[in-house]
ROKOL-265578 format. One record per residue (C-alpha): x, y negated, z negated. Coordinates in nm, 4 decimals, padded with zeros to 6 digits, m for minus. Example, Ala and Ser with C-alpha at 12.3 -4.5 7.8 and 13.67 -1.06 7.14 Angstrom:
- u, v, w
- 01.2300, 00.4500, m00.7800 $
- 01.3670, 00.1060, m00.7140 $
end
This chain:
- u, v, w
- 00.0000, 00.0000, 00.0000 $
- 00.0986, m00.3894, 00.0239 $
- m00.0574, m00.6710, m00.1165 $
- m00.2741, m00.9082, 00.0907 $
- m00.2951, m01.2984, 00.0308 $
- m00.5122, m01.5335, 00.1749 $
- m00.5731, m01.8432, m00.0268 $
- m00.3789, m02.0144, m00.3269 $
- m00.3761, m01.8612, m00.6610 $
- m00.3738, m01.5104, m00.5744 $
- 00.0304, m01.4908, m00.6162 $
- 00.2742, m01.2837, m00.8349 $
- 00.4923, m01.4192, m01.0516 $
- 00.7636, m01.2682, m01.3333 $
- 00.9539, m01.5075, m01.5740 $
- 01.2891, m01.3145, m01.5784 $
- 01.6247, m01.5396, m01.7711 $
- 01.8884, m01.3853, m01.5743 $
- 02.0858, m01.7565, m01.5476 $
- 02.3240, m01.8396, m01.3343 $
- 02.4464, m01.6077, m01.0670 $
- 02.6268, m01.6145, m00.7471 $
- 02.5410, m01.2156, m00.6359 $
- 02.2101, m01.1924, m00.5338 $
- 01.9876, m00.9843, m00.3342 $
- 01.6560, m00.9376, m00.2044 $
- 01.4240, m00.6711, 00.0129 $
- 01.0445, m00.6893, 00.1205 $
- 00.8549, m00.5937, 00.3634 $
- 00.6269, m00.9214, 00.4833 $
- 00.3493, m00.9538, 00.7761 $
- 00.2198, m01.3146, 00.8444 $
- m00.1796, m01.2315, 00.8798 $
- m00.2732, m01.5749, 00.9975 $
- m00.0055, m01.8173, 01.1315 $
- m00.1437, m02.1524, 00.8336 $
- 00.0736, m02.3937, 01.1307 $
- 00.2611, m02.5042, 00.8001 $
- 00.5298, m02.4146, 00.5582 $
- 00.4223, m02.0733, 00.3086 $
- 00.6315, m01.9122, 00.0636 $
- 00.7398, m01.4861, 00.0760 $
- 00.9065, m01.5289, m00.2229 $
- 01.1231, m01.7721, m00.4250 $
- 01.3603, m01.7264, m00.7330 $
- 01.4001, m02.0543, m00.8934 $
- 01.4678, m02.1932, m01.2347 $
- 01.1377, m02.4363, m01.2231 $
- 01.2421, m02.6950, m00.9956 $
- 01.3467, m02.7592, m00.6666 $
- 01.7327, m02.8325, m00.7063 $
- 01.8283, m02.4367, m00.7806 $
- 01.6396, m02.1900, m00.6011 $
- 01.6992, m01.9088, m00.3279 $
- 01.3639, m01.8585, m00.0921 $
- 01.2279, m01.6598, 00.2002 $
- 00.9535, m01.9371, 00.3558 $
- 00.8435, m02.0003, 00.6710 $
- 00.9408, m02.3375, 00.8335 $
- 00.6362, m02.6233, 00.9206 $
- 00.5343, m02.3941, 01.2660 $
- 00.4053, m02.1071, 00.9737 $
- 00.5968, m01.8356, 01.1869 $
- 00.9663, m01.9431, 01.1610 $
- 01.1452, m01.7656, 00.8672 $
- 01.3957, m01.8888, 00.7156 $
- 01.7075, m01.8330, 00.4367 $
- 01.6671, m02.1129, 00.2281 $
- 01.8627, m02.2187, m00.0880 $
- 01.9136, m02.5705, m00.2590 $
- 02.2482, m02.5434, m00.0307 $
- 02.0288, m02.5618, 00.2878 $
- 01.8801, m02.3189, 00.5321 $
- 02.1315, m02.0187, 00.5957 $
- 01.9043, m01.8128, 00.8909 $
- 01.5825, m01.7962, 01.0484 $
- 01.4062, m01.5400, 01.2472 $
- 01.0678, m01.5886, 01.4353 $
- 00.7890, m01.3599, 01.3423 $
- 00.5072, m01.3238, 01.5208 $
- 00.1755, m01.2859, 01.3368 $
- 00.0119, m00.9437, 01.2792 $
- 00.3314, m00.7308, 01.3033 $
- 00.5650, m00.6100, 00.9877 $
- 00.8829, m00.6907, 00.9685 $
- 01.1552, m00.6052, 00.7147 $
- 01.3429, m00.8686, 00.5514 $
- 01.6840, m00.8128, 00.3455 $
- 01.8851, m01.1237, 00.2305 $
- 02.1896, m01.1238, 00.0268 $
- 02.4245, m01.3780, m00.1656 $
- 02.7388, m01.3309, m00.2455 $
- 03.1194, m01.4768, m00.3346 $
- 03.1710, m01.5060, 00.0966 $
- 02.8392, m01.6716, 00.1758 $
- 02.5155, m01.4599, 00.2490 $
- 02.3348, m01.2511, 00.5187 $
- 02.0483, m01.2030, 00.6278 $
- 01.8825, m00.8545, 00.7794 $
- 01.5689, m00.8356, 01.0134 $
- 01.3404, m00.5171, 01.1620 $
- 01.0407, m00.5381, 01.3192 $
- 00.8246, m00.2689, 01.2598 $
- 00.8725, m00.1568, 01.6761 $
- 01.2518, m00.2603, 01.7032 $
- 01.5011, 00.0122, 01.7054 $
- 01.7865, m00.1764, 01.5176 $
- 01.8644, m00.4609, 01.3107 $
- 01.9183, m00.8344, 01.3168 $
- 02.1785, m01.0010, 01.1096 $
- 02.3096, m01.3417, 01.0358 $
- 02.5941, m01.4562, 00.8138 $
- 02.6517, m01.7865, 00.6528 $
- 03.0003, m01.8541, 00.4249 $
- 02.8272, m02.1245, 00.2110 $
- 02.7977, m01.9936, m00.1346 $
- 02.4785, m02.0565, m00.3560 $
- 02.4842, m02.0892, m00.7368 $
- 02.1029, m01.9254, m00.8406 $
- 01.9705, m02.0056, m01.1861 $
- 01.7778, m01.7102, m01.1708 $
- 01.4708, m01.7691, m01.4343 $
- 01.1390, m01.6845, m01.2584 $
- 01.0161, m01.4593, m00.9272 $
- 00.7460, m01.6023, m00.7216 $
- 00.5795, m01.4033, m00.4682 $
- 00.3111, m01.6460, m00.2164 $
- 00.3967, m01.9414, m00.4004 $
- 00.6628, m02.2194, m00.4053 $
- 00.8096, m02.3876, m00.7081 $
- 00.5877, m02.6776, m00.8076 $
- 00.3089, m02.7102, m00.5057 $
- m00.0058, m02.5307, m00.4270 $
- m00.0299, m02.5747, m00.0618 $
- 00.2639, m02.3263, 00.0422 $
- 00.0917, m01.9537, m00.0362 $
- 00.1308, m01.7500, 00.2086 $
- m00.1069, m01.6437, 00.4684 $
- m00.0149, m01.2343, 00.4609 $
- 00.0925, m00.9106, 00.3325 $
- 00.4058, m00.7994, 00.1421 $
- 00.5247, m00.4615, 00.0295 $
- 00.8131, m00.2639, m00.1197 $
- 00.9813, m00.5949, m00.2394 $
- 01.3034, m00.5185, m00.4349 $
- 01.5526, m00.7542, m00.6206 $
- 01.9260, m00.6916, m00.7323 $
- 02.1873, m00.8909, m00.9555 $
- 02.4528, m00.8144, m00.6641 $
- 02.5423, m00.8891, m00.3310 $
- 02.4558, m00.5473, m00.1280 $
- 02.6570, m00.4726, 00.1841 $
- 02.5032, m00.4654, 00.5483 $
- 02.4506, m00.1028, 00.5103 $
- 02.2842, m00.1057, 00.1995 $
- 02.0214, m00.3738, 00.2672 $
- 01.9684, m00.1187, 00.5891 $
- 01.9043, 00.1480, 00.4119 $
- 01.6263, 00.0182, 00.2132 $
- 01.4232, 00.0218, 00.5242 $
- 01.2220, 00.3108, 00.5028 $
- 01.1484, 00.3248, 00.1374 $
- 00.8916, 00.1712, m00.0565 $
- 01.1354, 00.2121, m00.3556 $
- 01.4952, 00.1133, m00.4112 $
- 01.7558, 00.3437, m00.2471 $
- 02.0072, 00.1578, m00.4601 $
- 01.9512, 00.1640, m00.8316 $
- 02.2725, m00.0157, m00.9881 $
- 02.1956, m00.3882, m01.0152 $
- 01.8666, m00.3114, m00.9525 $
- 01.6486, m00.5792, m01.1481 $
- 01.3056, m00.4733, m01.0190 $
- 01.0919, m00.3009, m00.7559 $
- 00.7248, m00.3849, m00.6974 $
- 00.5957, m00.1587, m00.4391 $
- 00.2570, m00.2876, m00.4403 $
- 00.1552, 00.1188, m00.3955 $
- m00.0968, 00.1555, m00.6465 $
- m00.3198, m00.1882, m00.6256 $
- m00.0697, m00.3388, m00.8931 $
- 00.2235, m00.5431, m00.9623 $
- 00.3744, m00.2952, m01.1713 $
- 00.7915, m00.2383, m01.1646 $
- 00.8770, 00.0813, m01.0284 $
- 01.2821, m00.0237, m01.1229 $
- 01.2186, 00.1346, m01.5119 $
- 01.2901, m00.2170, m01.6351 $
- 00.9112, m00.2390, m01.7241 $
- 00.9373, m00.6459, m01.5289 $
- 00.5187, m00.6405, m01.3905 $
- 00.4197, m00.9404, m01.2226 $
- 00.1361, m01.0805, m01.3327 $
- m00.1045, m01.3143, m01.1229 $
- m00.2397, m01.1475, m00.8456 $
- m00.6306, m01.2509, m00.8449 $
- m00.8401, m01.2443, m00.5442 $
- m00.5026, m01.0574, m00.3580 $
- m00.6639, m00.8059, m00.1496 $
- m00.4413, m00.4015, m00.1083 $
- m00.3927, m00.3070, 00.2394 $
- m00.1776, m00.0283, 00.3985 $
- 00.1753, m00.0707, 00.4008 $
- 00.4244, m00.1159, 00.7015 $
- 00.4193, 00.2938, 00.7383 $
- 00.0553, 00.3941, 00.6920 $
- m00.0038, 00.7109, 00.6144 $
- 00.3669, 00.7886, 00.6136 $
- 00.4391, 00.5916, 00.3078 $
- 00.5433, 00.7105, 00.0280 $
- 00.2779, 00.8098, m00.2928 $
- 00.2902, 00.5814, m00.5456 $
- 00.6053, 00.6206, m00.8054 $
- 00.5839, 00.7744, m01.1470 $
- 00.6604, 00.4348, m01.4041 $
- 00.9628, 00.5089, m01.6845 $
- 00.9493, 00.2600, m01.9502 $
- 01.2457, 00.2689, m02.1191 $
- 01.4658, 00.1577, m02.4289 $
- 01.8283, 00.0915, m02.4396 $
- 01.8726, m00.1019, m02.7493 $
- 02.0604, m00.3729, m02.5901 $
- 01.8629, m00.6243, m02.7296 $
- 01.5931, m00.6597, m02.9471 $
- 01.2866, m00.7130, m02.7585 $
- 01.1881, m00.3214, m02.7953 $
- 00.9547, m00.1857, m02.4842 $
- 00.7302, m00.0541, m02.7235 $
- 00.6850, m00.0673, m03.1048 $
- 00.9437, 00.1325, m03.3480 $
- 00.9172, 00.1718, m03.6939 $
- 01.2388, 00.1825, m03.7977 $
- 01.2358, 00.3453, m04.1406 $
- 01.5767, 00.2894, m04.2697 $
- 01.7280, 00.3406, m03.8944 $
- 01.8775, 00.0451, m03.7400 $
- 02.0056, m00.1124, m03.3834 $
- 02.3792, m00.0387, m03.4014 $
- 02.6640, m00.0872, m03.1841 $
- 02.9302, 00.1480, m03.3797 $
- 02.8197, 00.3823, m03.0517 $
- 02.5780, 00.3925, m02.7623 $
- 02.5469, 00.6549, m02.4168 $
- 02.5314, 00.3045, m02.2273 $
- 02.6250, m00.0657, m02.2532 $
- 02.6894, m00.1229, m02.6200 $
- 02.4185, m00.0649, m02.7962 $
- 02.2204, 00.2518, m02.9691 $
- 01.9812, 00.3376, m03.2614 $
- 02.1606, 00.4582, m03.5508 $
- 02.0234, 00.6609, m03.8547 $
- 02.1041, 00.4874, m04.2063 $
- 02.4148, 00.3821, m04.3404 $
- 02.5295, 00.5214, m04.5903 $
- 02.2345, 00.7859, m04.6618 $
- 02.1553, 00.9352, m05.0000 $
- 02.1450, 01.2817, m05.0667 $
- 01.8577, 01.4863, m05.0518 $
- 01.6957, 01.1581, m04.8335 $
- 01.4923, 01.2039, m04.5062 $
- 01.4988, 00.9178, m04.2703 $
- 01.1973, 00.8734, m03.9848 $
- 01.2133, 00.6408, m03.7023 $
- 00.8760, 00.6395, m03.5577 $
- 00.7714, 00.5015, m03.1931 $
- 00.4677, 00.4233, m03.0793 $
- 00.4134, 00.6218, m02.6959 $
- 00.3299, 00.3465, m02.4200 $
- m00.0053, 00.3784, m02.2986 $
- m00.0581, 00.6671, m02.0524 $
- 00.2587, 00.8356, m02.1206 $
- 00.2891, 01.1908, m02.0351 $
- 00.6630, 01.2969, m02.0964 $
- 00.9778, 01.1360, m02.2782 $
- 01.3634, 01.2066, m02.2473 $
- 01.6460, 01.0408, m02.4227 $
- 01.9993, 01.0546, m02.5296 $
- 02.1456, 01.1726, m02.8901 $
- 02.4658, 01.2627, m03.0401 $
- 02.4666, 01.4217, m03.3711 $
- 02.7909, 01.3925, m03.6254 $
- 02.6472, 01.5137, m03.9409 $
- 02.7344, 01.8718, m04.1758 $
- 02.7158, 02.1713, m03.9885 $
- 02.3490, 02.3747, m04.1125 $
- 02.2980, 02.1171, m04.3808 $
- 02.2221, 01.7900, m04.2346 $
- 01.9927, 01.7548, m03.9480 $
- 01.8570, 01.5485, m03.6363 $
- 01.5079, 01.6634, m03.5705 $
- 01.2504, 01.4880, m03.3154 $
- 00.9037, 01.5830, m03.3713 $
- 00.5658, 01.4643, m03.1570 $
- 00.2755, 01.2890, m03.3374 $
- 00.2759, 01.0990, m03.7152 $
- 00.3237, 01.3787, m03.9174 $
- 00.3852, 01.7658, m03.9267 $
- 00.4376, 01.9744, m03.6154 $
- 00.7512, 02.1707, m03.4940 $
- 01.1048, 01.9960, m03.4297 $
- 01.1261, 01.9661, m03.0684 $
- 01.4695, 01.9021, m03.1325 $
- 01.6890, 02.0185, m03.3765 $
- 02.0818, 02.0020, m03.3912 $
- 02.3236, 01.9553, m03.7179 $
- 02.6816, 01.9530, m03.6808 $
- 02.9641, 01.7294, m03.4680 $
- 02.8542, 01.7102, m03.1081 $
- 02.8990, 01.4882, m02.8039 $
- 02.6446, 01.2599, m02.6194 $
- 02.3673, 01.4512, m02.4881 $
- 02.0632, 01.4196, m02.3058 $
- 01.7230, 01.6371, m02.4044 $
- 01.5377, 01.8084, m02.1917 $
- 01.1658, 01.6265, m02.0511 $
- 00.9599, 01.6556, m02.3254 $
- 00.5876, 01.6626, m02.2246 $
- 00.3711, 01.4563, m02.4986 $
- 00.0856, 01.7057, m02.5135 $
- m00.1619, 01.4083, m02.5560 $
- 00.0923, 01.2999, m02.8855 $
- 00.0518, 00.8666, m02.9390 $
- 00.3452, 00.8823, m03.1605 $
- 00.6690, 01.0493, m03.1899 $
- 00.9638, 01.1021, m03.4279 $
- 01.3474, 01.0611, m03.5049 $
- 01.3962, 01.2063, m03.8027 $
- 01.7716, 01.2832, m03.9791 $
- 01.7568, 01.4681, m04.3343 $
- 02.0430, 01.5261, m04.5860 $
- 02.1124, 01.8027, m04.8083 $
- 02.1496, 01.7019, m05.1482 $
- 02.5332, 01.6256, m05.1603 $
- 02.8227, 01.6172, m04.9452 $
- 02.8972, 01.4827, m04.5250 $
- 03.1670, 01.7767, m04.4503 $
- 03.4162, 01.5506, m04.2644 $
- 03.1292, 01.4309, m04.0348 $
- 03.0294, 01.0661, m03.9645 $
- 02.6878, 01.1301, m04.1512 $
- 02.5067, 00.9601, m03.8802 $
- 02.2629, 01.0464, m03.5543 $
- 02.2704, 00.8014, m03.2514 $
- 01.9545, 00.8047, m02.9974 $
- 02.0030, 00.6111, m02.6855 $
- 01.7997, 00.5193, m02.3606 $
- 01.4627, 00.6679, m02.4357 $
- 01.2659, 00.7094, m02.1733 $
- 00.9089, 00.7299, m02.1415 $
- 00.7173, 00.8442, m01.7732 $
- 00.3935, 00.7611, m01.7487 $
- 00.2252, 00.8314, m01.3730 $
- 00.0611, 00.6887, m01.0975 $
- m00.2946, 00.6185, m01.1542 $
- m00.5248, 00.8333, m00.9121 $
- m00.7560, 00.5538, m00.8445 $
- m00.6789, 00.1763, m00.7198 $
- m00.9606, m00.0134, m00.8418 $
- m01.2452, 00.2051, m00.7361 $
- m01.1293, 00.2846, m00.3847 $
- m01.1152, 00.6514, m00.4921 $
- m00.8085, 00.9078, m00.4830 $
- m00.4957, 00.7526, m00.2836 $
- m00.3641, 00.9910, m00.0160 $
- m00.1048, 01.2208, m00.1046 $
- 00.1841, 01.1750, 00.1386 $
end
């Protein structure tokens, strides 16, 4: 699916503090519907004004594309109305490009530019410009991806044929449009919001596109606005070791003997499965990690004592469980030359794609 405006207020929107950046990059599909004869916006990152942005819009004809930044325009490509094209544009150290398919074309189109653009990268805009009304844009957009780093000619290529992102590192987000929603496809749980009166309309590939993406909502610990609520019960964000980037959950320090420890989080709403990272330093058949699902009582899922390396559990299906648990227990004395401690790290939650899109019924399976 794709995403169909035709009048102003119906765009998308995410207010994402990234800050200053010079590697940037950006993929969509777009289709002008109805050529407005005036300047409309694809999509604009911006910090709130008009001295620091980076924009796909279409110059005063309404069918002239162009690679804009507060630097100047970069590129431009001519669309003609009614036919899909895909659009890739990248910033970098050496200046930017700019890739373009039509739907019927057989290769690419690229143009290079060596001027450098500084982004202040604090908000997404998709059929809307900065601070006006007047420049939404008359058409449909899919598979729109975004990336904190310049991506090479090949890669914005090979983004092409998918709905979803072919590269995942820098990935900041990737709004398919698949399932009548902004939702982020990336696992960085960034939705737009907006999006009323938009219209959902078959994407550039029709029945060949892909089915709608699974959603992973997951936690790293890397700062403290938590994807969904945890109770922390004597656990604590730590940095003393981590799978990824520097930060973890960590069970307490020190513990007492004979003390159990529960770190409870709450499962994000439709949910089905949940994975994550651990590493367990604690005395061999005395001291143990344990995971269970739901508030209270039930089998460990997982259950490990002794020194071990990082590890990642196997998918864990929720069984309808709203809740689930970290729990690390000591015997009543003694650490036996361990570090006393449990880590847990990138917890991962899938939850899939909804069957229906607003009451249009089942969506195809591909």
């Amino acid at each position: 699916m794709g995403v169909r405006f035709d009048a102003d207020g119906q765009h998308f929107s995410y207010t994402d503090a990234v800050g200053s950046t010079t590697a940037l990059s950006v993929t969509c599909w777009a289709k002008i519907d109805a050529d407005r004869d005036t300047y409309s916006t694809i999509w604009v990152i911006d910090n709130g004004t008009n001295a620091d942005y980076v924009s796909l819009k279409t110059d005063i004809n309404g069918t002239l594309i162009r690679a804009l930044a507060d630097s100047g325009s970069h590129a431009a490509r001519e669309m003609v109305a009614g036919k899909w094209y895909f659009l890739g544009m990248s910033l970098g150290a050496g200046g930017g490009r700019l890739v373009v398919r039509a739907i019927d074309e057989t290769s690419f189109s690229t143009q290079t530019w060596t001027t450098t653009s500084t982004v202040n990268y604090q908000a997404l805009r998709v059929s809307k410009w900065i601070n006006d009304t007047t420049s939404w844009f008359n058409g449909s957009v899919a598979g729109l991806k975004v990336w904190t780093a310049e991506l090479t000619q090949a890669e914005l290529e090979a983004e092409y044929p998918s709905m979803t992102a072919v590269r995942t590192a820098g990935l900041r987000g990737n709004w398919p449009f698949s399932d009548g929603t902004g939702r982020d496809v990336s696992g960085n749980n960034r939705n737009l919001t907006g999006g009323t009166g938009a219209r959902w309309v078959v994407n550039p590939f029709g029945d060949g596109s892909p089915a709608p993406q699974p959603v992973t909502v997951t936690e790293d610990f890397e700062d403290t606005t938590y994807a969904f609520p945890i109770t922390f019960g004597g656990w604590t964000r730590s940095n003393t070791d981590r799978h990824g980037g520097t930060w973890s959950m960590r069970s307490p320090t020190p513990t007492a003997d004979s003390a159990t420890y529960t770190a409870t989080v709450t499962v994000p709403a439709g949910a089905t499965s949940v994975r994550f990272w651990y590493r367990v330093s604690s005395e061999l058949n005395y001291d143990f990690f344990r995971f269970y699902l739901g508030a209270s009582g039930g089998a460990a899922i997982v259950e490990e004592s002794g020194l071990g390396s990082w590890k990642q559990s196997a998918e864990i299906s929720l069984n309808g469980a709203t809740t689930v648990r970290f729990v690390y227990s000591k015997d009543p004395s003694g650490i036996g030359g361990s570090q006393d401690a449990v880590w847990v790290d990138d917890v991962v939650f899938t939850v899939p794609p909804p069957t229906r899109v607003r009451g249009w019924g089942p969506l195809p399976a591909f």
